[in-house]
MIVOLUM-331704 format. One record per residue (C-alpha): x, y, z; residue number from 0; residue in three letters. Coordinates in steps of 0.001 Angstrom, whole numbers, plus 500000, padded with zeros to 6 digits. Layout:
REM MIVOLUM-331704
      u      v      w seq type
      X      Y      Z NUM  ala
...
END
This chain:
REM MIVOLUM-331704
      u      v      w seq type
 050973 601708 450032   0  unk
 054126 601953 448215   1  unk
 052247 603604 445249   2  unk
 050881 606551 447511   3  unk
 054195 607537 448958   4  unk
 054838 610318 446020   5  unk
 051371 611278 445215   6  unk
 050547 611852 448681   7  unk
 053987 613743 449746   8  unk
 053628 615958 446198   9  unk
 050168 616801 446978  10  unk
 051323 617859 450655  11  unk
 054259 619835 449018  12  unk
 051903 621423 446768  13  unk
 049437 622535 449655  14  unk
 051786 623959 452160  15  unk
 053211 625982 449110  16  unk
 050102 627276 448104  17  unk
 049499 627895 451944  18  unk
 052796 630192 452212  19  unk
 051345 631812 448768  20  unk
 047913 632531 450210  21  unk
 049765 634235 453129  22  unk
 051927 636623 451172  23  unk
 049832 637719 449079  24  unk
 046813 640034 449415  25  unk
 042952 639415 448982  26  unk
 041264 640479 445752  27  unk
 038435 642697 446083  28  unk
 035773 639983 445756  29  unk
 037810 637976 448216  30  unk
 037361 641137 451065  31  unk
 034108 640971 449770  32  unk
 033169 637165 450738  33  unk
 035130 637845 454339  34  unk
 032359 640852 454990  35  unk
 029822 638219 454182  36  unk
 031398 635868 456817  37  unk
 031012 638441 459396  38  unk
 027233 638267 459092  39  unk
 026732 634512 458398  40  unk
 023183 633760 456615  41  unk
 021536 630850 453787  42  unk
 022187 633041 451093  43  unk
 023730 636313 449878  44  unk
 022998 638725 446695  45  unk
 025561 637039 444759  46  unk
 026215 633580 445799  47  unk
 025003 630680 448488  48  unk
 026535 630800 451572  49  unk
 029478 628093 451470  50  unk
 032297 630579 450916  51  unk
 031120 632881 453852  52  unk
 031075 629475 456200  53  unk
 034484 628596 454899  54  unk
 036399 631999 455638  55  unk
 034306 632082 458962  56  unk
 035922 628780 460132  57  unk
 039426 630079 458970  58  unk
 039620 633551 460459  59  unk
 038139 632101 463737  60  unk
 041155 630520 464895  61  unk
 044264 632289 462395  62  unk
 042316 635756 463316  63  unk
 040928 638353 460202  64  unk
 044161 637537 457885  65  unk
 044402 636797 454497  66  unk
 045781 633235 455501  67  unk
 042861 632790 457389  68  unk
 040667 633743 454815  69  unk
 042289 631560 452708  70  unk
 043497 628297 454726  71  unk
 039872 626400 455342  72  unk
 039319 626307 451144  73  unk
 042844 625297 450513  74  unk
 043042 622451 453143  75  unk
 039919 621517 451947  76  unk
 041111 620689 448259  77  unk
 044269 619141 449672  78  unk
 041539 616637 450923  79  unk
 039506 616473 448237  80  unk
 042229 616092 445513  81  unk
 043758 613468 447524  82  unk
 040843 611589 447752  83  unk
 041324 611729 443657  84  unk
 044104 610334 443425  85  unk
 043332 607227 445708  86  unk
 040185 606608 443830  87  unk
 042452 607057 440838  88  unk
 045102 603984 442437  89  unk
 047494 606823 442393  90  unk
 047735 607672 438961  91  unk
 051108 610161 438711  92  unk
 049350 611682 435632  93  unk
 046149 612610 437481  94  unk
 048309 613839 440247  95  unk
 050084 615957 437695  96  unk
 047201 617405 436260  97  unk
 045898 618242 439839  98  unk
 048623 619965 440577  99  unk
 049568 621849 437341 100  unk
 045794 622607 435781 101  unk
 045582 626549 436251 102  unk
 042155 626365 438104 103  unk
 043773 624080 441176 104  unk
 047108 625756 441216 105  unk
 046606 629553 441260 106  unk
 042694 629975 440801 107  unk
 042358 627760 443920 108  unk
 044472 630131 445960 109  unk
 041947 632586 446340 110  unk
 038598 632360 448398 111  unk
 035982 632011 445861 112  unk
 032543 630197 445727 113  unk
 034528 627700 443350 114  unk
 036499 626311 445829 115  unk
 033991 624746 447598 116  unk
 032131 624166 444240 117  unk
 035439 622322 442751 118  unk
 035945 620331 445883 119  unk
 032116 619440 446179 120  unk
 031899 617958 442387 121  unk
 035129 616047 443207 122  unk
 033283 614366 446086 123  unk
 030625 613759 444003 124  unk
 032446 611780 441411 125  unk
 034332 609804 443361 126  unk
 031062 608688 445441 127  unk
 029085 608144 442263 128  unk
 031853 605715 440476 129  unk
 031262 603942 443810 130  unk
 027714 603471 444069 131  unk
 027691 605684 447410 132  unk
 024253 607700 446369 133  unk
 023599 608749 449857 134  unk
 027178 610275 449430 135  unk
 026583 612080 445900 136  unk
 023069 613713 447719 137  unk
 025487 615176 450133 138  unk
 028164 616281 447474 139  unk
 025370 617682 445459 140  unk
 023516 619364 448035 141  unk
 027235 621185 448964 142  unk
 027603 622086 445409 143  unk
 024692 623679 444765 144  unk
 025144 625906 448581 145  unk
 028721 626482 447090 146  unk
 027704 628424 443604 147  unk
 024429 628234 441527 148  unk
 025845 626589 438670 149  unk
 026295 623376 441398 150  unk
 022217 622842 440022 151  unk
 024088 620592 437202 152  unk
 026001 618190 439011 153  unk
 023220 616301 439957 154  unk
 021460 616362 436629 155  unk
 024444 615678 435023 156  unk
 025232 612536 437218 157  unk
 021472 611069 437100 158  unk
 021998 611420 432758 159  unk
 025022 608830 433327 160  unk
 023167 606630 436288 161  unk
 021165 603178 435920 162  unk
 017869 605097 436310 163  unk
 016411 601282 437651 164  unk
 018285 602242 441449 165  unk
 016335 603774 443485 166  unk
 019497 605404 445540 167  unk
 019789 607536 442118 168  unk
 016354 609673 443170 169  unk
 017271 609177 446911 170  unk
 020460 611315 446078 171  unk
 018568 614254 444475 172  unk
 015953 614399 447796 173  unk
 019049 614710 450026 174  unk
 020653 617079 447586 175  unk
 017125 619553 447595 176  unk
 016702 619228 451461 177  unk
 020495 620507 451930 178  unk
 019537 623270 449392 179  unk
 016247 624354 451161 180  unk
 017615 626775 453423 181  unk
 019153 628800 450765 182  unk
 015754 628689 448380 183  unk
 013719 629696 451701 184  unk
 016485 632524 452556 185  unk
 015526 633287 448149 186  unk
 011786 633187 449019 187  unk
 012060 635780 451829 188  unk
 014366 638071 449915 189  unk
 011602 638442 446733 190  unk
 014126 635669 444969 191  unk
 017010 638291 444703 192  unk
 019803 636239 444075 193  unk
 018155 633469 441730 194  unk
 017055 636569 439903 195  unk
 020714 637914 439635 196  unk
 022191 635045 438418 197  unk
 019648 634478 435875 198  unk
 019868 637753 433986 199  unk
 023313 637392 434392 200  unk
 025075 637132 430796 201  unk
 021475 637004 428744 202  unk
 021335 640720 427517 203  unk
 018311 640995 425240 204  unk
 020345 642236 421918 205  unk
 023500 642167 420731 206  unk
 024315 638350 421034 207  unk
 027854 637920 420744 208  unk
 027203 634505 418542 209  unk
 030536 632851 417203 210  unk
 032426 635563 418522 211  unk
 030813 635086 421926 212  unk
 031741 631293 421701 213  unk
 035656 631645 420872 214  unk
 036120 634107 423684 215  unk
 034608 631193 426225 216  unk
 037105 628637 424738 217  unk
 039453 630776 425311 218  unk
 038990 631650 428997 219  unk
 038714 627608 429309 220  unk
 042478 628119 427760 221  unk
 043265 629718 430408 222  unk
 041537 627730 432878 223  unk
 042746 624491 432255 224  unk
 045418 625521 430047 225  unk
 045492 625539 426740 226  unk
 047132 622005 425724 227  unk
 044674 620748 428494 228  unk
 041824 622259 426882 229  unk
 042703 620920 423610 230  unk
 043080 617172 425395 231  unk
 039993 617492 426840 232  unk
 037650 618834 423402 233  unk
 039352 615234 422671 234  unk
 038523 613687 424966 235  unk
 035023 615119 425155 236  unk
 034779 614004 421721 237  unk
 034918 610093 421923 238  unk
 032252 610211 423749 239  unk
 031530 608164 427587 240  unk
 034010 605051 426488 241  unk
 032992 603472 430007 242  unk
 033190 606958 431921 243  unk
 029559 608422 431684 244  unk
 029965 609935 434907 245  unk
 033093 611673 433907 246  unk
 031645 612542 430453 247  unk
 028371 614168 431439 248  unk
 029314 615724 434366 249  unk
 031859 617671 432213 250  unk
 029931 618008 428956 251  unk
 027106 618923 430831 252  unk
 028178 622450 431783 253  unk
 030589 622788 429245 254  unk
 028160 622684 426572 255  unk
 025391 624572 428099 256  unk
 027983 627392 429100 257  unk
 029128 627334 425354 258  unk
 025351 627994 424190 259  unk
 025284 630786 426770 260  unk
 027950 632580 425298 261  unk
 027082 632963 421997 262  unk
 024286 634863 423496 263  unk
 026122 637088 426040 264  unk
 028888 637210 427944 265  unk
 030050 634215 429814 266  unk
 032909 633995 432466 267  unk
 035256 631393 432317 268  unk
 034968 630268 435408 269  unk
 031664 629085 435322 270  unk
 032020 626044 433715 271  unk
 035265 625210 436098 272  unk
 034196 622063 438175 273  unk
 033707 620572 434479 274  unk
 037210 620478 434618 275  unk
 037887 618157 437413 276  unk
 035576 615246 435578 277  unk
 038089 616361 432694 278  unk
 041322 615691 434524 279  unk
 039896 612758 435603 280  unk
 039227 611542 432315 281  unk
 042164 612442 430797 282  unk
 044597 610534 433563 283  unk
 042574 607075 431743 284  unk
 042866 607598 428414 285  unk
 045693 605813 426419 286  unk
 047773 606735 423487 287  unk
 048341 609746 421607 288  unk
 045759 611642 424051 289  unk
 047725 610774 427083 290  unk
 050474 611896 425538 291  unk
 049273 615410 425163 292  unk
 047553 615064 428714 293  unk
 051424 614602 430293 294  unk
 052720 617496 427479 295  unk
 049453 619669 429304 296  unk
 050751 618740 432673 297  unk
 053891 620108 431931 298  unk
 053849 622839 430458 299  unk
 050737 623964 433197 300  unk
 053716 623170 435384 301  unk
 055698 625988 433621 302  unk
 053349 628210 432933 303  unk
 051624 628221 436358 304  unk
 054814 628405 438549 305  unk
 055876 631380 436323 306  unk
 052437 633360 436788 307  unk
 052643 632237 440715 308  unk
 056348 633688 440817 309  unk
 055183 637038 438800 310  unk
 052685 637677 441213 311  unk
 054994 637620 444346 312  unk
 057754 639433 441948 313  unk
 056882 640926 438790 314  unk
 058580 639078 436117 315  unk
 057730 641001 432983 316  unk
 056106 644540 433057 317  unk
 052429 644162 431255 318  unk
 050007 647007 430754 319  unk
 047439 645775 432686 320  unk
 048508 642986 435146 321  unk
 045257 640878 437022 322  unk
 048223 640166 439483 323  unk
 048092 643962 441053 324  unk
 045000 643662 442239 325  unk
 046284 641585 445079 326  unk
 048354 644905 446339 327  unk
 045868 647322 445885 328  unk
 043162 646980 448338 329  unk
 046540 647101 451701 330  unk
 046528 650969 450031 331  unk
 043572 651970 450915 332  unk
 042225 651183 453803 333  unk
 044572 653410 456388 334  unk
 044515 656347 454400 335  unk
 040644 656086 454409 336  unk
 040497 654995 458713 337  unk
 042500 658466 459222 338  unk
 039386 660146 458133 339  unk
 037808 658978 461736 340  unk
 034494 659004 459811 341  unk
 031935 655721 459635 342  unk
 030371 654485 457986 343  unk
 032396 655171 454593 344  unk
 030223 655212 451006 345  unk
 031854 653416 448767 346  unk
 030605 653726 444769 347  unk
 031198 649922 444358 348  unk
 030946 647137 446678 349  unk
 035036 646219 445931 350  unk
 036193 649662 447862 351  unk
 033513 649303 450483 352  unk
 034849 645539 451070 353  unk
 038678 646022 451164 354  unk
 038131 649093 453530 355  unk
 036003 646488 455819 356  unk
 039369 644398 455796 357  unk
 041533 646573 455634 358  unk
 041077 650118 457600 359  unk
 038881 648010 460178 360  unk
 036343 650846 459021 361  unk
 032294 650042 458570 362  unk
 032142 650965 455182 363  unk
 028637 650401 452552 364  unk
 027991 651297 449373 365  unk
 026233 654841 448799 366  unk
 022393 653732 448055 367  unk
 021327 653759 444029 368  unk
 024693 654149 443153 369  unk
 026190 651360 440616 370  unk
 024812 647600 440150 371  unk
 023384 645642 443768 372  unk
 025098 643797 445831 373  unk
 024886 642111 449597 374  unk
 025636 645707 451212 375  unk
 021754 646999 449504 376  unk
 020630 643892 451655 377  unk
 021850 645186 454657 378  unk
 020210 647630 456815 379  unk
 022373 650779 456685 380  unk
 021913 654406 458363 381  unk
 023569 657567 456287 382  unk
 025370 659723 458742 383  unk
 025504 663504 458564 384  unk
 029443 663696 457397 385  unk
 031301 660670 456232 386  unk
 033472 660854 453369 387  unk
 032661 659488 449901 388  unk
 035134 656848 448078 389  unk
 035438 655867 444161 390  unk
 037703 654925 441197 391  unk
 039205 658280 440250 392  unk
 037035 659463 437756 393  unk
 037175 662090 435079 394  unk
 034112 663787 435675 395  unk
 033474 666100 438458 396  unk
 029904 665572 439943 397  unk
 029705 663348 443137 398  unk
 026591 660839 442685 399  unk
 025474 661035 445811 400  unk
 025131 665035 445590 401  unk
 021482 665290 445728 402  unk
 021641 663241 449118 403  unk
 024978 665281 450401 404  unk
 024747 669099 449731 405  unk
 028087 669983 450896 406  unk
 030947 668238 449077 407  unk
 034262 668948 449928 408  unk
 037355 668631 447872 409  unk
 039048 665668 446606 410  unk
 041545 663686 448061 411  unk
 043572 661584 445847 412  unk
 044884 658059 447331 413  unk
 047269 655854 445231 414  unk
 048051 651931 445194 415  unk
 051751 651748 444299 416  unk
 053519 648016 443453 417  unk
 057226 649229 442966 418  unk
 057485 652122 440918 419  unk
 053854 651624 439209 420  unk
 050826 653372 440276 421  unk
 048164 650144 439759 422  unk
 044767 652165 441646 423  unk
 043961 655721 442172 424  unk
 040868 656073 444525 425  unk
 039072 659586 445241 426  unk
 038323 660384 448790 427  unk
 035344 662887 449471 428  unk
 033757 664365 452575 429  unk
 030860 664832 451692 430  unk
 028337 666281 454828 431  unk
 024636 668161 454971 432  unk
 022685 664653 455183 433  unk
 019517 665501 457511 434  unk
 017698 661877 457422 435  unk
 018764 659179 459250 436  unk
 018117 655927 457585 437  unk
 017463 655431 453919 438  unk
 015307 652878 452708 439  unk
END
């Protein structure tokens, strides 16, 4: 027990920080955009399964429509989840350092994503599969894949490393589809939106980025993992299973077939990210020269990761476009945009529509075959005769939505300030003379 005292109280340290950080600091766009999903709970949305909308749901029932509550359920749940690591680990203080210092845990898993529940899901599922539990990996696997759609490959990736000869290896992969079911009926009834969203999702028919396409994904997995973890882990990739096949695959699995997939369009970064947990994993047993650099990763993910968290309570260094601002921006615009008195608000993008949601307490949508779809298209929606019209400010003059809005009045400029800086300027636009009622 001895052995768990300072894993256990660092990893408790590092959650109630992370805690204080997810309640000072404001939601991203796509974060607003998840907590709108909450508020209408369902098997599936245009963009994702419908874990993340569960998770906020639990958290803002009891802590109220906050950003901590949208925030607590996910982190508590990786405090669980990565200290079930550890113990499976016997309390390894280099896989607790990696835990804590890799990029993805310690500011990526801040934020309410679909990867938190991904992340935490795959960890399950390794630490029940090293056991033998295969009712317990079904479970895991079945959660990953109503987390994000790129949880398909845990289970594939954990039947390539599996004595094929147990039968609790299939048994995992029929509780894994029945969890799933409810999403791929919720697919079925919605003419297969979101399947079909995800697959033409970084597959453009020309242009294939190629080499170039492949060096840009390595180097977002730089800055997921870090970039002397990355380099441990291509190492570590490279040896091959050494004893680990469930570590191995369930890492190279995604990591390789992401690779392909950018050299033939782009591919986030974050899409191979639960890779990374098999990779810490790994790492924390290797000997030598490569746990060497795994501790020199550690560390200096330690540095670099407490400076980015401290720069985006407090600006350290002024950059020229900082990701950090856009956790200020969306507090700027709802009011300004509730004043109006007008609902429901159009919104060019779904990011505007969601923050005023969360922000300005305002029913906001996005204006109909305006920009790419997203989960407010799935909604029924009714066009009122005035509202007022919100975008990006824009060089051009003409308002899309003219043809269904006659009368557009002037714009209203609304700024985002963090200090001195303007970081968002949104136009504000009545726009009135609709004579329908519903479109659609």
């Amino acid at each position: 027990m001895s052995r768990a005292v300072l894993p256990l109280a660092a990893l408790a340290g590092f959650t109630l920080m992370r805690l204080a950080l997810a309640a000072h600091l404001g939601l991203v766009a796509d974060e607003a955009y998840y907590w709108c999903w909450s508020k209408a709970l369902a098997w599936g949305y245009f963009d994702h399964p419908p874990a993340i909308a569960g998770l906020i749901a639990a958290g803002t029932l009891p802590l109220g429509d906050t950003e901590l509550g949208v925030r607590a359920p996910g982190l508590m749940l990786q405090g669980v989840v990565l200290a079930g690591l550890v113990a499976h680990g016997r309390w390894s203080p280099l896989l607790t350092a990696l835990l804590m210092t890799t990029p993805l845990l310690a500011l990526g898993g801040v934020l309410a994503t679909p990867d938190v529940p991904l992340v935490c899901a795959w960890g399950l599922a390794l630490i029940a599969a090293e056991r033998g539990r295969w009712g317990w990996v079904g479970v895991a696997c079945g959660a990953a894949m109503l987390s994000k759609y790129t949880g398909v490959l845990l289970w594939p990736a954990l039947w390539l490393a599996a004595d094929k000869r147990r039968p609790g290896v299939y048994g995992a992969g029929l509780i894994a589809a029945a969890l799933v079911a409810p999403n791929v009926a919720w697919n079925a009834s919605n003419d297969w939106i979101s399947y079909r969203f995800q697959l033409s999702h970084g597959f453009p028919e020309a242009g294939a980025p190629g080499l170039a396409g492949l060096a840009a994904f390595w180097g977002g997995q730089a800055g997921v993992a870090g970039p002397v973890v990355a380099l441990a882990g291509l190492w570590w990739l490279a040896r091959g299973p050494r004893g680990n096949p469930v570590l191995w695959w369930s890492a190279l699995l995604p990591l390789g077939l992401f690779s392909l997939a950018a050299t033939r369009g782009p591919a986030e970064a974050n899409w191979a990210a639960p890779a990374w947990i098999s990779v810490l994993v790994g790492l924390s047993r290797a000997e030598g020269a490569l746990r060497r650099l795994s501790w020199l990763g550690a560390s200096l993910g330690a540095v670099l990761s407490l400076g980015v968290a401290v720069h985006a309570v407090r600006p350290l260094v002024p950059l020229p476009q900082d990701a950090s601002d856009e956790l200020y921006a969306g507090a700027w615009l709802g009011p300004p945009v509730e004043a109006w008195g007008l609902a429901p608000v159009l919104c060019e993008r779904y990011q505007e529509a969601a923050w005023i949601r969360f922000y300005g307490g305002v029913d906001a949508t996005t204006a109909p075959d305006v920009g790419r779809m997203d989960q407010f298209d799935l909604w029924p929606r009714t066009l009122p005769a005035e509202t007022v019209y919100v975008r990006p400010a824009l060089s051009h003059a003409r308002v899309p939505i003219a043809d269904l809005y006659p009368e557009t009045g002037g714009s209203n400029v609304v700024l985002a300030r963090r200090g001195e800086r303007v970081i968002a300027t949104w136009q504000v636009i009545p726009v009135r003379g609709y004579a329908g009622g519903a479109h659609d």
